[in-house]
Backbone as a ProteinNet text record, in pm:
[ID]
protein_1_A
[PRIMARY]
XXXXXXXXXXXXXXXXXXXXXXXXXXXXXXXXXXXXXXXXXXXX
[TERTIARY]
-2550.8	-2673.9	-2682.9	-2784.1	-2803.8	-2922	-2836.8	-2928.6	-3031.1	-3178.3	-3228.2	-3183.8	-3244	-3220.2	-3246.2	-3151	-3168	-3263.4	-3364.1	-3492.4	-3435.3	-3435.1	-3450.5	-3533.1	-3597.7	-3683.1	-3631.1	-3668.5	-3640.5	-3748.6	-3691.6	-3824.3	-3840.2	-3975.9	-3971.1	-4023.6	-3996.8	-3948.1	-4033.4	-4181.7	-4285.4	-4217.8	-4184.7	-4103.7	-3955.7	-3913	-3773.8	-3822.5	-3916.2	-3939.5	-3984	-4070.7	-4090.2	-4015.9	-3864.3	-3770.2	-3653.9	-3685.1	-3620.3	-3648.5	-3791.3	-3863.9	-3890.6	-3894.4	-3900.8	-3769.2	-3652.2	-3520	-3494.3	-3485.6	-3430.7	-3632.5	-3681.1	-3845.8	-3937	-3907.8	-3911.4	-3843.4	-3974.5	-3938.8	-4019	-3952.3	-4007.7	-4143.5	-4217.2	-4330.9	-4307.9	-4194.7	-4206.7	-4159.9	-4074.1	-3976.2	-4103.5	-4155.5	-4309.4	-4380.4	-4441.4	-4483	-4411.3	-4299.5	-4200.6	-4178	-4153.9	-4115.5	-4190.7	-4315.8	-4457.4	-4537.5	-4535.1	-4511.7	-4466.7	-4363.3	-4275.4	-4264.2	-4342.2	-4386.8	-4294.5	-4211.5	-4111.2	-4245.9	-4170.8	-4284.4	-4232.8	-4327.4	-4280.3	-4431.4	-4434.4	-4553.9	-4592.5	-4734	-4812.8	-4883.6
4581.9	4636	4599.3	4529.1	4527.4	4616.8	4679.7	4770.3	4697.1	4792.3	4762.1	4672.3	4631.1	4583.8	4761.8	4775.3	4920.6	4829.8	4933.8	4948.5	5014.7	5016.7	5067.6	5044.2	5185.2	5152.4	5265.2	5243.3	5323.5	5436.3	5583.2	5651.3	5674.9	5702.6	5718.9	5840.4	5913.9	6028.9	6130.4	6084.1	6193	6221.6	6114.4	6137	6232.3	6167.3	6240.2	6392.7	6433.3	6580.6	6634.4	6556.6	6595.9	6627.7	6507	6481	6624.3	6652.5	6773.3	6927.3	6877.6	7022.9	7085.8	6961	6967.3	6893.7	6943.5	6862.6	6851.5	6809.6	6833.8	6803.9	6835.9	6833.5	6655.4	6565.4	6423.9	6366.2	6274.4	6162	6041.8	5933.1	5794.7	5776	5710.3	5711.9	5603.7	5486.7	5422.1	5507.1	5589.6	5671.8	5792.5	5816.3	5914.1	5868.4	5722.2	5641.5	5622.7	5569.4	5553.7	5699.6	5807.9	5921.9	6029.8	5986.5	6070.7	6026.9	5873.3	5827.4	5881.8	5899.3	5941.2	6111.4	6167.5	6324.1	6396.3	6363.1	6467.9	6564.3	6668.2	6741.3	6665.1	6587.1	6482.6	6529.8	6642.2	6674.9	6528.4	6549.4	6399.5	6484.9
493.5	440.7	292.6	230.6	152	66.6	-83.9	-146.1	-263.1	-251.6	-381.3	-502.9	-556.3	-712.8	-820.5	-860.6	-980.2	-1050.3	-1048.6	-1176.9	-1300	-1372.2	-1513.7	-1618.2	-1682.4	-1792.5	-1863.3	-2015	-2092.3	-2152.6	-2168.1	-2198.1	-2339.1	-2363.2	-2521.5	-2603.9	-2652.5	-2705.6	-2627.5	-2600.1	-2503.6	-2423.3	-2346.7	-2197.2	-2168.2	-2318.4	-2287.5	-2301.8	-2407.6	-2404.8	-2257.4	-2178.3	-2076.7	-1953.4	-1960.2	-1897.3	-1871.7	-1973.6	-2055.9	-2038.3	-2039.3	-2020.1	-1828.5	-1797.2	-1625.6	-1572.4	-1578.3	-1585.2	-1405.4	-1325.2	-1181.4	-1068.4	-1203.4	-1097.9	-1129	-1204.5	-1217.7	-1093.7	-1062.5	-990.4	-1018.9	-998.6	-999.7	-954.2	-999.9	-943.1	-809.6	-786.1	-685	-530.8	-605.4	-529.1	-455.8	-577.1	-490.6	-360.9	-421.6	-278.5	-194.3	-207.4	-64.3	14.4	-45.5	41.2	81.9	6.6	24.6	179.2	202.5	312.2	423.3	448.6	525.9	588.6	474.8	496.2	419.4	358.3	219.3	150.1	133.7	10.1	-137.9	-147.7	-299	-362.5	-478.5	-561.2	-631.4	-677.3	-697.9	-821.8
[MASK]
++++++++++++++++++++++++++++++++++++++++++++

């Protein structure tokens, strides 16, 4: 089985406050589409 290529981007200071402030409730936005799909409760 071969996995993904890791994405990485870097956030910049808005984000990290946000990252921060909602710590465990962030998700990827690609990761949203893929599992929102599928029927996960993934908030939008």
């Amino acid at each position: 089985m071969t996995s993904a290529p890791a994405v990485t981007s870097e956030m910049d200071h808005l984000d990290q406050l946000g990252a921060k402030a909602f710590a465990g409730f962030l998700v990827r936005k690609d990761l949203v589409r893929k599992y929102s799909r599928r029927q996960y409760p993934v908030a939008t």
